[in-house]
Each structure stands twice: as structure tokens, then as C-alpha cells.
N, C-alpha and C positions, 0 to 999 in steps of 0.2 A: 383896786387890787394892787400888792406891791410884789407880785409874782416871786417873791420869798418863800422858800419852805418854811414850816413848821420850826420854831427854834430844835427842839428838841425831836426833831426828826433822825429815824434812825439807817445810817445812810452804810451800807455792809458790803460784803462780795459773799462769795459760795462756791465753793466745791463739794464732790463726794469723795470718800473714803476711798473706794477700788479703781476712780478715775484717776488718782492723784500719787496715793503715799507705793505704791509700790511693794517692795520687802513681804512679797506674799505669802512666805513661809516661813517670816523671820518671826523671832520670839515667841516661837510657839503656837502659832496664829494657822488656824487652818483654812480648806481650802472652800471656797463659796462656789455659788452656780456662775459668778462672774470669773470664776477662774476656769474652770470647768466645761464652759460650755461651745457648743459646735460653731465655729467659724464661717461664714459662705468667705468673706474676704481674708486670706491667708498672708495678705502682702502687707496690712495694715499692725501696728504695734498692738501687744497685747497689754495687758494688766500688771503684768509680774515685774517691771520695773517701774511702770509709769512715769512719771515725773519724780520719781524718789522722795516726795512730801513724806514719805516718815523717818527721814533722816537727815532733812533739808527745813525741819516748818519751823525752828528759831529763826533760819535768815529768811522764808517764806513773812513769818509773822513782823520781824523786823521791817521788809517792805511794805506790809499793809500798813502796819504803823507810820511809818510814813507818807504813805498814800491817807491815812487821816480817819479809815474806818472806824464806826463807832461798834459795831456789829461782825460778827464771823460767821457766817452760819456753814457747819459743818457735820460730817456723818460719822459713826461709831462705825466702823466693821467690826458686825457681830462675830466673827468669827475667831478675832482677836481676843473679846471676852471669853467666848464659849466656842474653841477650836471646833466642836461637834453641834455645835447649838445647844446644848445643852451640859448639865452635870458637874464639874468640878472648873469652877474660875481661873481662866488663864492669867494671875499676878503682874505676868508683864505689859500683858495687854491693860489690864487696869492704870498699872505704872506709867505707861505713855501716855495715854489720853490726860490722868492727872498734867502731867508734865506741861502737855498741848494747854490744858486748857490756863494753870499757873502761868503758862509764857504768855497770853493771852491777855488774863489781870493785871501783867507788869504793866501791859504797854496801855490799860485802861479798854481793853476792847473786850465785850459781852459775848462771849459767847451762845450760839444758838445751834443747840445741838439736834440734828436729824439722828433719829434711834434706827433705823432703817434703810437704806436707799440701795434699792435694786439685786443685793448682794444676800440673800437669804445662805445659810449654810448646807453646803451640798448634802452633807448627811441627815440634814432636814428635807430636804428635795429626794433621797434616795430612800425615804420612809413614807414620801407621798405630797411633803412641801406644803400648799397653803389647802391644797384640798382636804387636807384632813386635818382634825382636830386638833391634834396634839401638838401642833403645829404653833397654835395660837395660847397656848399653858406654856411651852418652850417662848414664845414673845416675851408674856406675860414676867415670866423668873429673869429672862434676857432686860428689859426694860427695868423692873424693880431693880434691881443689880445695878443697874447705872443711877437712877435717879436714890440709892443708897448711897454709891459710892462718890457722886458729884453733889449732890443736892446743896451742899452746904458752898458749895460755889457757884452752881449753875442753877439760874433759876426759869431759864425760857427754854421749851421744850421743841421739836415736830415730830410728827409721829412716823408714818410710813410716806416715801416720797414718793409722787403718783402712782400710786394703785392703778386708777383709771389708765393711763399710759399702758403701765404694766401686762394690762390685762387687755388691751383693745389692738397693742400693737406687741402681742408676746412674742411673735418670732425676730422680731428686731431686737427688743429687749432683753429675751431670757434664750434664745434662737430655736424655740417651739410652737408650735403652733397644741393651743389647749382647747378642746373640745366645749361646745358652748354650753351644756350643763356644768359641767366641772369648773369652765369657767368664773360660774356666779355663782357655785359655790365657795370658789373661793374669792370671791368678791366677799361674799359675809361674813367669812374666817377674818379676813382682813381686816372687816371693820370693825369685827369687835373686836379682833385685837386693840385695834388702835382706841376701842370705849376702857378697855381694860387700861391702858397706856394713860388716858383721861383722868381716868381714876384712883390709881396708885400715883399718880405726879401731885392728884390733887391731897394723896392722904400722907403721902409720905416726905412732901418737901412744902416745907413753913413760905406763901408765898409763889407759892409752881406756878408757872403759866406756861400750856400748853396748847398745840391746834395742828390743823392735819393742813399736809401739804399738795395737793392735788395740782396735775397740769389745768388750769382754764381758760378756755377758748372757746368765745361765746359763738353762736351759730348762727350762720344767715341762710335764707331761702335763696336758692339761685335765681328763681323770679318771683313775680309776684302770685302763682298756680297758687289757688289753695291747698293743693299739693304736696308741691314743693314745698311750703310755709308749714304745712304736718310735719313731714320728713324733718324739715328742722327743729318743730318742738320734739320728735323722737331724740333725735342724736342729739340735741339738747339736754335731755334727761339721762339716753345711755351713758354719753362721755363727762358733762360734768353733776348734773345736779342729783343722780341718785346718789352718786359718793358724799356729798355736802350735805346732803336732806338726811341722809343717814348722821353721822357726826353732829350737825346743830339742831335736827329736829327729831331725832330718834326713831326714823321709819323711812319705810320703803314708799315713793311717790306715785301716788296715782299711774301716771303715765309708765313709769319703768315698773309697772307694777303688772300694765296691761301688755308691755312689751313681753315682759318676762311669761305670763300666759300665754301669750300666742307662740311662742315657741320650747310652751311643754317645758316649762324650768319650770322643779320645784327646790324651793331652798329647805334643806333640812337644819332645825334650830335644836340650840339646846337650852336646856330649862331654864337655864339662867339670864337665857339673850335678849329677854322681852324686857327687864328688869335693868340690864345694862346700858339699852339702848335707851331708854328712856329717863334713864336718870344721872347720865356722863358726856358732862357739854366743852366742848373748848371755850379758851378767853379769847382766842382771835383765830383769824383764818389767815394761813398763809397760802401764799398762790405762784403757782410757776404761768410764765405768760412767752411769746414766741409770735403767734399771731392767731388770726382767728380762722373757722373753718367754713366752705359753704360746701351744703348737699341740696340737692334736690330728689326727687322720686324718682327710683328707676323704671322702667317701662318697656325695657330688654333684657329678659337674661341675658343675652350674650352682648348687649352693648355698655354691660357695667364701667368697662374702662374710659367709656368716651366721655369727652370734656374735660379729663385730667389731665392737667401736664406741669404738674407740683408734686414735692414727694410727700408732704403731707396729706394728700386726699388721698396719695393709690392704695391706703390701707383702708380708706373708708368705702366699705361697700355692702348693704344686707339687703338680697332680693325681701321685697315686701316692705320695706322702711326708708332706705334714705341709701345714698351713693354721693363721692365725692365730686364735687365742682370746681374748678380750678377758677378763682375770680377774676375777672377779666379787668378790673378795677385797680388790683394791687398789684407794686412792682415785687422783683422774685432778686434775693441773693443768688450768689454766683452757686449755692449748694443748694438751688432750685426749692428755695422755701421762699413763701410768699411774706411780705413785710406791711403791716397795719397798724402802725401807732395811734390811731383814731379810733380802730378797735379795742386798744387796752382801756380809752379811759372808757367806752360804754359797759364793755368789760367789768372794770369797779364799780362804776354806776350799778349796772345788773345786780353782782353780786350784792354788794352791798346793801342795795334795796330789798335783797331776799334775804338777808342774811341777820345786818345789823351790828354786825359782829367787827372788829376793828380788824385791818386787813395790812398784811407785809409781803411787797411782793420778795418772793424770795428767790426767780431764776427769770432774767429776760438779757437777751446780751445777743451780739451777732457771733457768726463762724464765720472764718476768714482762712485763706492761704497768707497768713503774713510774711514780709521777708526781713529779716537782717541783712542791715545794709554793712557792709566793711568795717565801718565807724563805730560799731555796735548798737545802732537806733532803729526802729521801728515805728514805720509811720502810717497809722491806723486812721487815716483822716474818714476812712469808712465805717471801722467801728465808733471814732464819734459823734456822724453823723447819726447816726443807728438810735445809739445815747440818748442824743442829744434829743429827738422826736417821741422816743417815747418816754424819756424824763418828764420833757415839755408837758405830754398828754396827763402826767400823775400828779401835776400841780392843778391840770385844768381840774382834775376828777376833784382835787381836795378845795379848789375853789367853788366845785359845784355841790360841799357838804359829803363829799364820803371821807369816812376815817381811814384813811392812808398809813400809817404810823412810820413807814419802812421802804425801803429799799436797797437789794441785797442782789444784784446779777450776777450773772455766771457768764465768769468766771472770776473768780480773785488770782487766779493764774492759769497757763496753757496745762491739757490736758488732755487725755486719752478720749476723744469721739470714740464710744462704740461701733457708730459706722463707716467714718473717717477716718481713725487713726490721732497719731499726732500731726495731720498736714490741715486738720479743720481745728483753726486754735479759736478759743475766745476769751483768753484772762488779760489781764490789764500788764501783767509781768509776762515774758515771752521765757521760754525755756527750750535752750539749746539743747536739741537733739532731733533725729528724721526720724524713719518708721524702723528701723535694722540700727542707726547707730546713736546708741547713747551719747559719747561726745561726753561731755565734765559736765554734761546739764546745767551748765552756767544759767542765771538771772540776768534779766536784761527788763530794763522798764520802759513800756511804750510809750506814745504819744498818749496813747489814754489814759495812761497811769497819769500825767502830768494834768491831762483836763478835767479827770473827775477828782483830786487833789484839791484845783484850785473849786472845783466846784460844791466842796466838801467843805472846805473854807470861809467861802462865802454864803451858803445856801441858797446859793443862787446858779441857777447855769449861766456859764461862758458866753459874754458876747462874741 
């Protein structure tokens, strides 16, 4: 092996739309549930300036250029296009994105555009949001509308950015907690939006390649209980492979199927959904990655919390199925998330082998409190150690026969945590500002920027 990437491996960064560009009311752009929605932490930065990436992404796009990316992958706020999610196209929002993506072709970097991410328009929310129909007709015009108005430049798509997330961990993401029928019903709305999003990309742009973005995080048994090992093929199916099996296989899977019975969900379909699903496939799967999860059975209602002490499991808990485990095995960042670079490549291996389908990861990266030092530098030797191990693991996956094609972390620069603020940064460019003061939002490029540079250069990682 000569531990070489791919020649033409596609090596990107990522952001989202409401985390970055800021100007939440400007040009016409209306307001989303990301603007919108209820706070528990009031001391943290909100949306409405963010990093100012929509008035900042020439000298934004100029440093990625320099940093070597071949790839962008970035999000549309819908609300830009369709102030209301629907009805009469906001011009200037079209205008921009153009602009975004032409600045983009100067510098030779591909854009990869996310049609979605996390930022539904509130006046779709205040009519009933993904639960209801109309919901996913409002996508549907939403999505044709850009792959009309880009196509002839842009030809790689994603569709909605973790659904699964969305839905499994909604009071963090959207600050609600959604009822678990309604839930999976809008789990379906979802996904056939996103078969529609398949389908119009593939009819309406010469060339489209599309595929959905889902968090995955494959799942372990906390011991070897036959148990435990159920518990994990459940939350196996709840959190990544019903959303997947749906998109590449066009149905509901066995197990999320038996899930879904035992707690009295019925999904209500419409005429058309049997037809969609089965005949609107993606060309690749893109995957967000972070680390992996374990559950085991629980066997106390009231001792659901015990054995967590990671903020990823404290959301995993369903009397009758599976609870989270904090593994005793992996170390934890300082934002008490556990780290497993060993588990991304079994990760792709998994999917892979279930899939088949060529895979980009398109969001894995650490959170850090970084500091600016006087001199204007920033010295991440954590964030590229972080890099550095599960880069490592994406050579081993494509040396062991998975099709890799990509990789695209998050961040391509610092950015608004939802549940951090701006003091949990994770982009490769640092931007000056706290939680209360803006500051000139100066650019500043970190250590990382310099070692995945050179590692972009060479295709190889840094000794």
C-alpha cells in the first residue's frame, strides 16, 4: 500500500446556511424556525449575525482557495428563495447564491449544494411543518427552483441534512420535543420529499448527482447480553438504517418496521408514495460522522440515566428498546463527546457493504474553545490530532475496498454551535468575535488550515 489517497479524491470543508451567513432579514429573506425558535441558553450567540458569511464568502471562498479545497459543500436557506416557503421567488436571494456559487468556479472549487439543513421556513412550521403534507409540495417547488436556477452550474446535489438527528434529538435541534407518532410521520414526509428532490435533480439537470445526508453512527452492544446486542440492532435501524433503506432501497425495514408496531405508529401514505419510493435512487451517499454510539437494554424505568456520562447518549433512552451507554473504551473531548476514529472506518465498511453506493463523508471535525494568541495565530495541535486519526481511518476503509470518493469536515470555518455558541469553534479559519461582541469579525487561519493545505497537496497526511 502507498498510503496515498485517491488521485482524484475529493478533499472539501462545510458549512450550513443559518450557522454561518448571518443577514437574517436582509434582502428579503425571511424568518426560519432556526431564527425563531426557544432558547434554554440565552448567554450564547444567536443566528442573526453569525459569522457574517453572506457578506464575507468572497474573502471566506478566497481562503478556501488557498487552503486547496477541491469541494464546498454548502446549504441554501430556503427562506432566502421562498421568504414564506412558498409562492413568489425572492430574486435576490437567487442572485446571491448565483454569485456564491460563480465565486466558487473562479477559484475551480465544485460546489455541493445541501437543499435543506435544519432551517425549515417558519411559516411552514406555523401551518404544521413536516407533519403535514404540504409541507413536502412546498420542498418539492423549493428544490426544482434551485436545481432550475443552478443546474447549468451545479451538478452535485444533498438533499435534507440529518433527518435522523433532527427527529431523534428535536429539542436540541428545533427546541421541541415532537410526539412519537407525529414524529414518524414526519420522518415519511421527509423522505419523500427527499425521493421527490431524487427525481426532479435527475429529470431536470443534464448529469445531476444527488444523495441524502444522514448523521451515521454505527452502534455497539454495551456487552456481549443477547440483550444488549438486540437493543443495538434496534437503535441501529431507528437512528441510521431506516432513513438509508428508505432512500437506496425504497422501503421501510423489517426491524423499524416491528419498532414502529410496537409502539402503535401508523404512517399515513399517499397515492403516489409507493411509486416514489421505489423508483428514485441516489448516485452516492453522503454521511456526517462524529463518533459512534453504544446502548444497551434497559431494565429500570427509573435507572434510564445510569451509565451515561457523554452528552451524546443522554438523549438515547426508549423504555422497551435500547438506552444509552457511555463507552468505557473511548476518550471524550473537552465538550464531553466521546472520540472513535476506528469506528469511522467500520462505519464505512457497514455502510458500504449495505449500501454499495459511493460514499462522501461530508461533516466530521472537533469542537474546541480556541484561543488567539496576540500575534494573530491559533494553535489547534488538537484539532489536528482529531484530523489526523480519523483521516488515517478513511484511507484504511478505501484500502480495505470501500468507495470513499470525498471528504468534506465541518467546518470550512468557525461558526455558530447551536448549543455552544460561538466559544465551540471547529473551522479551519478562526473568526473574531465572543458570544455578545462582534468585533470586525476578522479571518485568521489556523494551524489546521496550514496542515490540511499541505495535506491537500500532497494526498497524503502530514508526517
Amino acid at each position: 500500500m502507498t498510503h496515498t489517497f485517491p488521485k482524484n479524491f475529493l478533499w472539501g470543508a462545510s458549512i450550513s446556511a443559518h450557522q454561518t451567513e448571518g443577514a437574517y432579514q436582509s434582502d428579503g429573506k425571511g424568518l426560519s424556525v432556526q431564527d425563531t425558535r426557544q432558547r434554554d441558553n440565552h448567554e450564547i450567540a444567536n443566528f442573526t449575525v453569525a459569522v457574517d458569511h453572506y457578506h464575507h464568502y468572497k474573502e471566506d471562498i478566497r481562503l478556501l482557495a488557498e487552503m486547496g479545497i477541491k469541494i464546498f459543500r454548502f446549504s441554501i436557506a430556503w427562506t432566502r428563495i421562498f421568504p414564506t416557503g412558498r409562492g413568489e421567488i425572492n430574486q435576490k436571494g437567487i442572485q446571491h447564491y448565483s454569485d456564491v456559487i460563480d465565486e466558487l468556479l473562479k477559484y475551480g472549487i465544485q460546489p455541493y449544494i445541501t437543499l435543506n439543513h435544519f432551517d425549515l421556513p417558519q411559516a411552514l412550521e406555523d401551518e404544521g411543518g413536516w407533519s403535514v403534507r404540504s409541507t413536502v409540495d412546498a420542498f418539492k417547488r423549493y428544490a426544482e427552483t434551485l436545481f432550475e436556477a443552478y443546474g447549468d452550474r451545479v451538478t452535485h446535489w444533498l438533499t435534507i441534512n440529518e433527518p435522523n438527528i433532527m427527529l431523534l434529538v428535536d429539542k436540541k435541534i428545533l427546541g421541541k420535543e415532537i410526539p412519537l407518532q407525529e414524529k414518524y410521520q414526519q420522518f415519511h414526509h421527509l423522505m419523500i420529499a427527499e425521493k421527490y428532490a431524487f427525481k426532479r435533480c435527475h429529470e431536470l439537470i443534464e448529469g445531476g448527482q444527488i444523495g441524502p445526508v444522514p448523521n451515521i453512527s454505527l452502534v455497539y452492544p454495551a456487552t456481549s447480553k443477547p440483550m444488549d446486542n438486540q437493543a443495538a440492532l434496534y437503535f441501529n435501524s431507528v437512528r441510521n438504517w431506516a432513513y438509508l433503506d428508505f432512500s437506496c432501497f425504497g422501503r421501510y425495514n423489517a426491524v423499524f418496521k416491528d419498532y414502529l408496531n410496537r409502539n402503535d405508529i401508523t404512517i399515513e401514505f399517499a397515492a403516489e408514495d409507493q411509486e416514489l419510493m421505489e423508483h428514485n435512487f441516489p448516485d452516492f451517499v453522503a454521511m456526517n460522522f462524529y463518533t459512534t454510539v453504544t446502548v444497551e437494554k434497559p431494565t429500570e424505568k427509573d435507572g434510564m440515566a445510569n451509565g451515561i456520562s457523554d452528552q451524546q447518549s443522554e438523549d438515547i433512552m426508549e423504555w422497551g428498546f435500547y438506552k444509552g451507554f457511555t463507552n468505557p473504551y473511548l476518550k471524550k473531548n473537552e465538550f464531553n463527546w466521546t472520540i472513535d476514529p476506528d469506528g469511522l472506518k467500520t462505519t464505512l465498511q457497514t455502510l458500504y457493504d449495505r449500501y454499495h453506493l459511493p460514499i462522501i463523508i461530508t461533516e466530521n471535525g472537533l469542537g474546541a474553545k480556541d484561543e488567539l494568541t496576540d500575534d494573530g495565530k491559533i494553535h489547534d495541535s488538537y484539532r489536528i490530532n482529531y484530523l489526523n486519526q480519523h483521516i488515517d481511518q478513511c484511507l484504511q476503509a478505501i484500502e480495505a475496498g470501500v468507495d470513499l470518493i470525498g471528504y468534506s469536515p465541518w467546518s470550512a470555518i468557525d461558526l455558530i454551535s447551536v448549543h455552544e455558541g460561538i466559544s465551540k469553534r471547529y473551522g479551519f479559519i478562526y473568526v473574531d468575535r465572543t458570544e455578545h461582541d462582534e468585533k470586525q469579525l476578522t479571518r485568521y487561519k489556523k494551524d489546521s488550515f496550514y496542515w490540511y493545505q499541505t495535506l491537500i497537496d500532497t494526498n497524503q497526511l502530514p508526517s
